[in-house]
NUMAR-378104 format. One record per residue: residue number from 0; residue in one letter; x, y, z of N, C-alpha, C in turn. Coordinates in Angstrom, 2 decimals. Layout:
BEGIN
i,aa,n_c1,n_c2,n_c3,ca_c1,ca_c2,ca_c3,c_c1,c_c2,c_c3
NUM,a,X,Y,Z,X,Y,Z,X,Y,Z
...
***
This chain:
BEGIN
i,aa,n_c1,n_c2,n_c3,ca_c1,ca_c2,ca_c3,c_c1,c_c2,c_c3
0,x,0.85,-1.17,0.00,0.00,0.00,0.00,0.90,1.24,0.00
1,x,0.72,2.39,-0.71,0.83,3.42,-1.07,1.48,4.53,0.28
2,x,2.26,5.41,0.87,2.41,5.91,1.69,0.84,6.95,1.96
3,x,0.58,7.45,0.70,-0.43,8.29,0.73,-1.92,7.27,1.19
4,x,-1.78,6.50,0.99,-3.18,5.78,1.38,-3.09,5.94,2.81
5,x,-2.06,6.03,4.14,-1.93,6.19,4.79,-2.61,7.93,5.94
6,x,-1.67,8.44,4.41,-2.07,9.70,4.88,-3.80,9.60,4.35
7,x,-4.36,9.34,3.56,-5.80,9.15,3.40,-6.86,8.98,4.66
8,x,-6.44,7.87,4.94,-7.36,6.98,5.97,-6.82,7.87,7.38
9,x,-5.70,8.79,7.54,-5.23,9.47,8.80,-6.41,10.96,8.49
10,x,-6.44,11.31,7.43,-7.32,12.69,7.05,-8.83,12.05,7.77
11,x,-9.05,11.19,7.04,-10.47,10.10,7.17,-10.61,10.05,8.82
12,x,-10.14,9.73,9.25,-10.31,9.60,10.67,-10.93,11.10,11.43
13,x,-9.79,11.81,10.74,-9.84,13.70,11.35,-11.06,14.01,10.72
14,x,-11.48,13.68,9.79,-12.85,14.40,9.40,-14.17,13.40,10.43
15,x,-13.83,12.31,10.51,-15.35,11.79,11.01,-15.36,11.67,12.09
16,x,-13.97,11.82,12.35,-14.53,12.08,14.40,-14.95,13.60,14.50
17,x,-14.46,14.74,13.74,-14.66,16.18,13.82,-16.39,16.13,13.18
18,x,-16.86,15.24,12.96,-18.10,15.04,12.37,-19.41,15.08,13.96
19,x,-18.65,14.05,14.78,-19.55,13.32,15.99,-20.12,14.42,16.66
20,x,-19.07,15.49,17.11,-19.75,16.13,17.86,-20.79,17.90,17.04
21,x,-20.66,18.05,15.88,-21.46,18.48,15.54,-22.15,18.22,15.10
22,x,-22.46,16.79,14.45,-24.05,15.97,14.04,-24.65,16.37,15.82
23,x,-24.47,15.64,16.63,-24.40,15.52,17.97,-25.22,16.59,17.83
24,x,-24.80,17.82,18.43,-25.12,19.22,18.68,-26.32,19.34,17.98
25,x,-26.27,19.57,16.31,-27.24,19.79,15.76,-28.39,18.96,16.03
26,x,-27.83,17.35,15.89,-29.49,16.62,16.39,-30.12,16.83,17.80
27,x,-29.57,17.59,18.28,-30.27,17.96,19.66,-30.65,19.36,19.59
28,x,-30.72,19.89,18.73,-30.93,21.62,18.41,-30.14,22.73,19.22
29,x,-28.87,22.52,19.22,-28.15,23.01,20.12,-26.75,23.95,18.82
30,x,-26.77,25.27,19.41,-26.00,25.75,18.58,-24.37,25.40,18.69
31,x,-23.57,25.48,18.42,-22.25,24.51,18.67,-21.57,25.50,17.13
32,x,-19.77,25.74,17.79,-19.09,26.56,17.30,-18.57,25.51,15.64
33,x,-18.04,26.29,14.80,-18.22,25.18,13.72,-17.27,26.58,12.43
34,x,-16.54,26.55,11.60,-15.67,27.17,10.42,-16.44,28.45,10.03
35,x,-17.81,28.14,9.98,-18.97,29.63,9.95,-19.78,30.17,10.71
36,x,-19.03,29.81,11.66,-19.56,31.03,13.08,-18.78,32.49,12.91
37,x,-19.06,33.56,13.67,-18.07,34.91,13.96,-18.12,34.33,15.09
38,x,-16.49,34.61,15.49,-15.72,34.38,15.09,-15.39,32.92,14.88
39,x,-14.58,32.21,13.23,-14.65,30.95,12.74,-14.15,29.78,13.95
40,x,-15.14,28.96,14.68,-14.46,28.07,15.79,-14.84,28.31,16.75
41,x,-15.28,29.78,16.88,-15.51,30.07,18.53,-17.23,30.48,18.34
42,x,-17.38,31.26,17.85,-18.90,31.80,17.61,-19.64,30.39,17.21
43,x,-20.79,30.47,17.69,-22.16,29.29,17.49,-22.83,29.44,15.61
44,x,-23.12,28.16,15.58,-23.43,28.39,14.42,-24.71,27.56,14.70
45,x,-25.79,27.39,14.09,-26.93,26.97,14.22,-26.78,25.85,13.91
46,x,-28.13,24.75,14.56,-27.91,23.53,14.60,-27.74,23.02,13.06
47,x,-28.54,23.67,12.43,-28.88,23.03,10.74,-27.32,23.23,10.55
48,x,-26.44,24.31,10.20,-25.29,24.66,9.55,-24.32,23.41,10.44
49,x,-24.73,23.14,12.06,-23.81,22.06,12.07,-23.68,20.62,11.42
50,x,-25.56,20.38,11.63,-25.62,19.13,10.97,-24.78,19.09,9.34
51,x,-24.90,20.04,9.07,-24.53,20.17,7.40,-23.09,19.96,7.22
52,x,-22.59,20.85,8.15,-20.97,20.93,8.48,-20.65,18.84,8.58
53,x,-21.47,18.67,9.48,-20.94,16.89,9.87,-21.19,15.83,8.89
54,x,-21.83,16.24,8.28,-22.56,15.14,6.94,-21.13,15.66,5.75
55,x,-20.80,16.70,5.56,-19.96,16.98,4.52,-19.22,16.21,5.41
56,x,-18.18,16.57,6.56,-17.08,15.66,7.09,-17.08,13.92,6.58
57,x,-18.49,13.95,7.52,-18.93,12.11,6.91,-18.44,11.77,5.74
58,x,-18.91,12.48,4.44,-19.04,11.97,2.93,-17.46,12.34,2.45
59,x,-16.79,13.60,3.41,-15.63,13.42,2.57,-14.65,12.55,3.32
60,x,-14.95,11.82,4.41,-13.84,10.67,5.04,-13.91,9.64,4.65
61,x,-15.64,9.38,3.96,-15.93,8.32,3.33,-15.07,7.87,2.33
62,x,-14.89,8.82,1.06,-14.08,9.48,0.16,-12.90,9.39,0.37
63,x,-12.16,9.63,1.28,-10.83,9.66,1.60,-10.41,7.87,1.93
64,x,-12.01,7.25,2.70,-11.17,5.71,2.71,-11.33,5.24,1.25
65,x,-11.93,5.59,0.51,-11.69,4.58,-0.96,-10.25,4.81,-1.44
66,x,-9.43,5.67,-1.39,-7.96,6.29,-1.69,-7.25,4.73,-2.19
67,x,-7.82,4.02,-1.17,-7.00,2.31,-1.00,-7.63,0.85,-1.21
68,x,-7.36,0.48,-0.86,-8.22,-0.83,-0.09,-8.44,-1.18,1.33
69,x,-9.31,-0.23,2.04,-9.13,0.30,3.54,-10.34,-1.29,3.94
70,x,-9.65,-1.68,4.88,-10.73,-2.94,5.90,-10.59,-2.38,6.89
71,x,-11.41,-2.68,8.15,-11.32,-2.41,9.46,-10.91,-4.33,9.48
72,x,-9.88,-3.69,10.60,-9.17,-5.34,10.77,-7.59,-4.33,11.22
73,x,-7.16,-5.67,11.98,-5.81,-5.43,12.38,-4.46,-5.37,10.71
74,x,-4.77,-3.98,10.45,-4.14,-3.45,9.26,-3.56,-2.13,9.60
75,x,-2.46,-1.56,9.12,-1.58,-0.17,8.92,-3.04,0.70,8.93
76,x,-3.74,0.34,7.79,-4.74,1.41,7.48,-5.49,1.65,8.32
77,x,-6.35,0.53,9.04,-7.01,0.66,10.29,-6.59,1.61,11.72
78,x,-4.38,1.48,11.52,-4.55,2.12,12.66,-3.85,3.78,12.11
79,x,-3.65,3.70,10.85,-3.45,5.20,10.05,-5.02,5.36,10.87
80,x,-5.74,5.30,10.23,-7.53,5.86,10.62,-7.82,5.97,12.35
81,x,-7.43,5.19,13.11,-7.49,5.31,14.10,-6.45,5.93,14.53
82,x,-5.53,6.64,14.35,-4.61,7.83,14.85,-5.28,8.84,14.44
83,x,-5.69,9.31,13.29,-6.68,10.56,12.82,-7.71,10.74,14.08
84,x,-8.00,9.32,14.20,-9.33,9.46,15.23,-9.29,10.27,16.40
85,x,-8.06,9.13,16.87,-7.57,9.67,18.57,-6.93,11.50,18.29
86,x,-6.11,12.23,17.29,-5.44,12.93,17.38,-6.44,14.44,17.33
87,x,-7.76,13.66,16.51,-8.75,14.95,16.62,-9.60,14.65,17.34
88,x,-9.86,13.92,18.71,-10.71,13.79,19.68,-9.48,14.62,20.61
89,x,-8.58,14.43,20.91,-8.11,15.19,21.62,-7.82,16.79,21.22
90,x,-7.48,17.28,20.13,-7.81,18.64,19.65,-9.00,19.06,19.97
91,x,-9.97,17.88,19.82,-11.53,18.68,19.96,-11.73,19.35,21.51
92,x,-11.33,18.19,22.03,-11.74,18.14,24.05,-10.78,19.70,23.96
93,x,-9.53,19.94,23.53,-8.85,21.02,23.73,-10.00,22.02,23.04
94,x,-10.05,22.18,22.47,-10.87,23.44,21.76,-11.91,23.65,22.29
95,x,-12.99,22.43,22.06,-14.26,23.04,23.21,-14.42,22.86,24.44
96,x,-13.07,22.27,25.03,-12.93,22.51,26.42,-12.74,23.83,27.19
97,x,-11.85,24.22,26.17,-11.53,25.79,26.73,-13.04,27.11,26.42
98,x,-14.05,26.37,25.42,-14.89,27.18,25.09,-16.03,27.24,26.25
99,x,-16.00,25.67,26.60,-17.26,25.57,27.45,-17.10,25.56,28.99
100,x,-15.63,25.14,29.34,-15.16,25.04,30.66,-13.43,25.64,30.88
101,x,-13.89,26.89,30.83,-12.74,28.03,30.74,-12.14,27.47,32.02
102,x,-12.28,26.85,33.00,-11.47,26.49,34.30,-11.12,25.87,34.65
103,x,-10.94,24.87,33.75,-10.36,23.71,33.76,-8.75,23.42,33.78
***
């Protein structure tokens, strides 16, 4: 497999975990910060613009696993995708940690 298929399925990961928590938000009608808020990241954007925001993430990680021949199974690719995963769940907790629980 390809070095870039790697980097594929690592993008793939960063988009559909950055997906969870604004589907999340939006299906509960809850405004949640998102690329087209003022200011981009920090300002609320409405639930619809999040759901929308998370469905594009979805379809383009989807997209990003065809790059290869991606299985879930004990494979490179599986854990390329699962480093994307873990590396933007922890960016996230950082970002809207500091938004929602400044005292932490």
């Amino acid at each position: 497999m390809a070095w870039y298929h790697f980097l594929a399925y690592l993008f793939a990961g960063i988009l559909i975990t950055n997906a969870i928590p604004h589907y999340v938000m939006g299906l509960t009608g809850r405004k949640f910060p998102s690329p087209f808020s003022v200011p981009p990241g920090k300002g609320e954007s409405s639930p619809k613009v999040n759901v929308l925001w998370a469905l594009g993430n979805i379809a383009a990680g989807f997209l990003l696993l065809q790059a290869g021949t991606f299985k879930l199974g004990l494979t490179g690719a599986t854990l390329a995708f699962a480093i994307g995963m873990v590396v933007m769940s922890l960016l996230l907790v950082k970002q809207f940690g500091q938004l929602y629980s400044p005292h932490q």
